[in-house]
N, C-alpha and C positions, 0 to 999 in steps of 0.2 A: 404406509403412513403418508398423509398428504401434506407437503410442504408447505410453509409459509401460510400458515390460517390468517395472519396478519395483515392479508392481503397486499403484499408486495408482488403477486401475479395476477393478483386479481384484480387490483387500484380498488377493492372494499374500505371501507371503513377498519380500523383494525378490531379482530374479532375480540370476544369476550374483555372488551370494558375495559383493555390494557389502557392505560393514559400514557400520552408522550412521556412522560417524567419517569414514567416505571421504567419506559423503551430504554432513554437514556442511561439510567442502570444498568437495564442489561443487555444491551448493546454493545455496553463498553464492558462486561465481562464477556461477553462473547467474541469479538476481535481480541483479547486477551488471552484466550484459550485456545483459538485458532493460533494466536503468533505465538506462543509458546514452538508449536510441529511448526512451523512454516519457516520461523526466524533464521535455521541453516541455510535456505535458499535465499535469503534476505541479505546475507554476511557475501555469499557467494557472486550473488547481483551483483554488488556492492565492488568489487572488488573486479569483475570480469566489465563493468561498465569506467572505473579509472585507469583501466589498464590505456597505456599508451594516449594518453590525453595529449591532443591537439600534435602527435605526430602521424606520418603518413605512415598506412602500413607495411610492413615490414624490415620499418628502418627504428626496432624497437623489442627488447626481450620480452617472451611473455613468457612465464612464471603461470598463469592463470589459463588453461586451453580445455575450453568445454567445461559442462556442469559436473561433470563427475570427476574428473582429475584438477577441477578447480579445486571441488573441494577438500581432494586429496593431499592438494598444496597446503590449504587453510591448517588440515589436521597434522601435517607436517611440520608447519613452521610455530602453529601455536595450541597444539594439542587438539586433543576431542575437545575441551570445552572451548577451543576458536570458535568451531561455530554456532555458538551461543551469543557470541562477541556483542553487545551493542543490546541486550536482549531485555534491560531493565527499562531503556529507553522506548526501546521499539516498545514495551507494552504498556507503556506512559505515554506514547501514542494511539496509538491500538484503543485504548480506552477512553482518551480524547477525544480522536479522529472521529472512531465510530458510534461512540456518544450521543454524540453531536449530531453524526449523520442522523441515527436511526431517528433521534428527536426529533430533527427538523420533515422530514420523512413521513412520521410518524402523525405530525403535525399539518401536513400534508394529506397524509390520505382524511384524517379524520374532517378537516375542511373541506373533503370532495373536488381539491384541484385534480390528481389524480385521476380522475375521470373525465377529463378534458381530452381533446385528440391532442397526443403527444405529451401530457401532463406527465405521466409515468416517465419517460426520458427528461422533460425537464424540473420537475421536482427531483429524481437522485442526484443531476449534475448540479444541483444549486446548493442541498444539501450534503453531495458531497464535498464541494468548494469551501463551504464554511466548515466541516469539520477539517477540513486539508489548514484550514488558518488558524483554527484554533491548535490544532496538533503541532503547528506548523515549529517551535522550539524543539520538541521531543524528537522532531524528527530531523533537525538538525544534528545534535548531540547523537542518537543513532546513529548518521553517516560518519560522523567524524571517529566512532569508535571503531564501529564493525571495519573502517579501512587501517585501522592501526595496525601493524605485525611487524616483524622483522625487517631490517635493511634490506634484506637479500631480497625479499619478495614482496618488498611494497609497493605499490602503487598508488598513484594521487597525493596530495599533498597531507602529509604527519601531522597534527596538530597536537599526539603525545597528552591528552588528557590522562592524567591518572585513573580517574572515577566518574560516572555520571554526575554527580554531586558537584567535584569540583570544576567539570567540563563545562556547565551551569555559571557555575559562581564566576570560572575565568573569563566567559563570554560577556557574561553581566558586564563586570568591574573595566572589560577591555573597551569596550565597544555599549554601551547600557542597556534598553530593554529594545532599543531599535534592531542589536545586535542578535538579540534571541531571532527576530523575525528574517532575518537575510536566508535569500533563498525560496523566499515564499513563492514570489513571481512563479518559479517553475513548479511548486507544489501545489497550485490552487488552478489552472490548467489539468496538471497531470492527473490529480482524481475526480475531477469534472469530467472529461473525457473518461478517463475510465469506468465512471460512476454511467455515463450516459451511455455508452457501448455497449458494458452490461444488463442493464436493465432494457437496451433492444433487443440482446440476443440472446439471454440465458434461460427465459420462458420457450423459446422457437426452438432452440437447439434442445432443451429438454423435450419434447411434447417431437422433436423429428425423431431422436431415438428413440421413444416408445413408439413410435408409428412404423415404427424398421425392427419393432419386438426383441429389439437386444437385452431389454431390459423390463419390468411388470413396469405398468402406469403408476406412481405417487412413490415406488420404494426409493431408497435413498443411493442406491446403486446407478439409477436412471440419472437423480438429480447430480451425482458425480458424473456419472459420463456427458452431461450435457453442459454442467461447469466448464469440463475439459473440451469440448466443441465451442463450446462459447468462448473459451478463453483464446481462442484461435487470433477472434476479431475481436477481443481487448487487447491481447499482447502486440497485434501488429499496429494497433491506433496508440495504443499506451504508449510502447518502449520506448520512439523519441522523446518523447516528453521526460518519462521515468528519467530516461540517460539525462536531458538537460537539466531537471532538476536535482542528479547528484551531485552532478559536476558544481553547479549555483552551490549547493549546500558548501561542497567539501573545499570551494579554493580558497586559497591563502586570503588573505587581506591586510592592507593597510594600516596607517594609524586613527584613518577616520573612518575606518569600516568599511571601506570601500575595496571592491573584487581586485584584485589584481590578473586576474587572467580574464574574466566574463564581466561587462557592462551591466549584462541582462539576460533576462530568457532570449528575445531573439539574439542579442550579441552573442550568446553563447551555441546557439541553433546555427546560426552560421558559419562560425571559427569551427563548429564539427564537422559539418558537412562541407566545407572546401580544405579543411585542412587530413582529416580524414575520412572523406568520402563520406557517401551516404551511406554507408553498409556500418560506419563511425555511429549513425544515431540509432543501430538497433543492434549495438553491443548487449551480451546478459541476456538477451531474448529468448533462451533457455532456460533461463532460469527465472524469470518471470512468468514466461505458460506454465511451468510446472508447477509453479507457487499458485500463479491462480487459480484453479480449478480445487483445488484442496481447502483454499483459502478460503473460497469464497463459499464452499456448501460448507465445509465446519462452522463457519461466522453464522451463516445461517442456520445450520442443525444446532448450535449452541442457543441461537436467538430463540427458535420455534422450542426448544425444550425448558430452556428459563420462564416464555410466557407461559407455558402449560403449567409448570409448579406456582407461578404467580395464581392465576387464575382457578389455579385447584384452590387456593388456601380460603378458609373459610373467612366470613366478613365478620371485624371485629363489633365484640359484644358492645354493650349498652354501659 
């Protein structure tokens, strides 16, 4: 099967007639059906990136060590459905975020900027930035849940939402609609950069594993393995950013809404890297390459098969 007819390797036009608006559908069911498998490494990040916030290492328990006995923790403290934690959000994201993206994207190739040197890296960072703002509440309310658990094994600051619903409504009525947006600073960076990385390296990384015949040219096993190459040089450009942006999301605040630990994305980029080193800004790093590579050819095999059933369907009568 050959990937992406849509032309997202190709910088084409998008094939058979999709319009931006259809994209937007289903775009944002495809990042929803990706985060469904993905969300446990998402709860895991989440929790392996607040650990030990702005102390030095070793002078701090960790509860959370590595991807796999992190999440052994998760299902300890709050069952198999912990890691699910945050998962109604995240795909109230997921559906926003990538909406949005593929729209703008979409709107993109079919203007033929895409076809410019370098259009392809700066049309996804632009459209992924604006899907990162528009998502950018959904993905607040996600950090704040997925780090809730137990005393024993918390990490990052509690903010004890009951429900997504009222996580919402409390944020509203505390802090108004400016309050939904806190945090953005580091979320509209983080998938701009991630958005631009990938779209450098996940055509080259696929297209070196079929030339090393690990895998047939166009099958979906190639496009996984080259996710997961690819995801090399997102995960190592992402994960500072990722880290600064949970941290912005998850800390406490004020009565005027104002961070009480981070000023900002740099203030916060800084207080990690002097206070716990640099090896501080690429906490969860495991758990972000794992996530990305799976993440990111599901969103896409979900994409490329939603337009295929759009474009099957016959055109309506008269």
């Amino acid at each position: 099967m050959v990937i992406l007819r849509s032309g997202l390797e190709t910088g084409g036009s998008p094939a058979g007639g999709v319009p931006p608006a259809a994209d937007l559908v289903l775009g944002a069911a495809a990042g929803c059906m990706a985060c469904v498998l993905t969300n446990p490494l998402e709860v895991v990040k989440t929790r392996l990136q607040l650990q030990g916030e702005l102390r030095a290492p070793g002078t701090y328990p960790r509860p959370y060590r590595g991807v796999l006995r992190a999440a052994g923790a998760v299902c300890r403290a709050d069952g198999l459905r912990g890691l699910q934690k945050g998962l109604a959000a995240g795909l109230l994201y997921q559906g926003l975020m990538n909406g949005v993206r593929f729209y703008c994207y979409s709107c993109a190739l079919a203007a033929g900027w895409t076809g410019w040197p370098g259009g392809t890296v700066v049309a996804g960072a632009v459209a992924g930035a604006v899907g990162a703002f528009v998502g950018s509440p959904a993905y607040l309310v996600k950090t704040h849940l997925q780090a809730q658990t137990l005393a024993a094994v918390a990490v990052g600051h509690q903010h004890n939402h009951e429900s997504i619903s009222g996580a919402f409504e409390s944020i509203y009525r505390q802090h108004g609609v400016a309050g939904l947006w806190r945090g953005v600073s580091g979320a509209v960076p983080r998938v701009a950069v991630g958005s631009a990385a990938q779209l450098a390296t996940f055509a080259s990384a696929k297209d070196w594993v079929c030339e090393h015949q690990w895998f047939g040219e166009g099958s979906w096993a190639a496009v996984l393995a080259g996710g997961m190459v690819s995801g090399v040089a997102v995960a190592v450009t992402m994960t500072p950013f990722d880290v600064v942006s949970t941290r912005l999301y998850n800390q406490p605040v004020d009565a005027d809404g104002a961070g009480k630990l981070y000023r900002g994305f740099w203030d916060c980029f800084v207080q990690i890297s002097s206070k716990e080193g640099l090896l501080g800004l690429y906490k969860g790093i495991g758990a972000v390459y794992l996530r990305l590579g799976p993440h990111t050819v599901l969103s896409l095999f979900f994409w490329d098969e939603l337009r295929k059933m759009v474009q099957q369907q016959p055109p309506p009568g008269p």
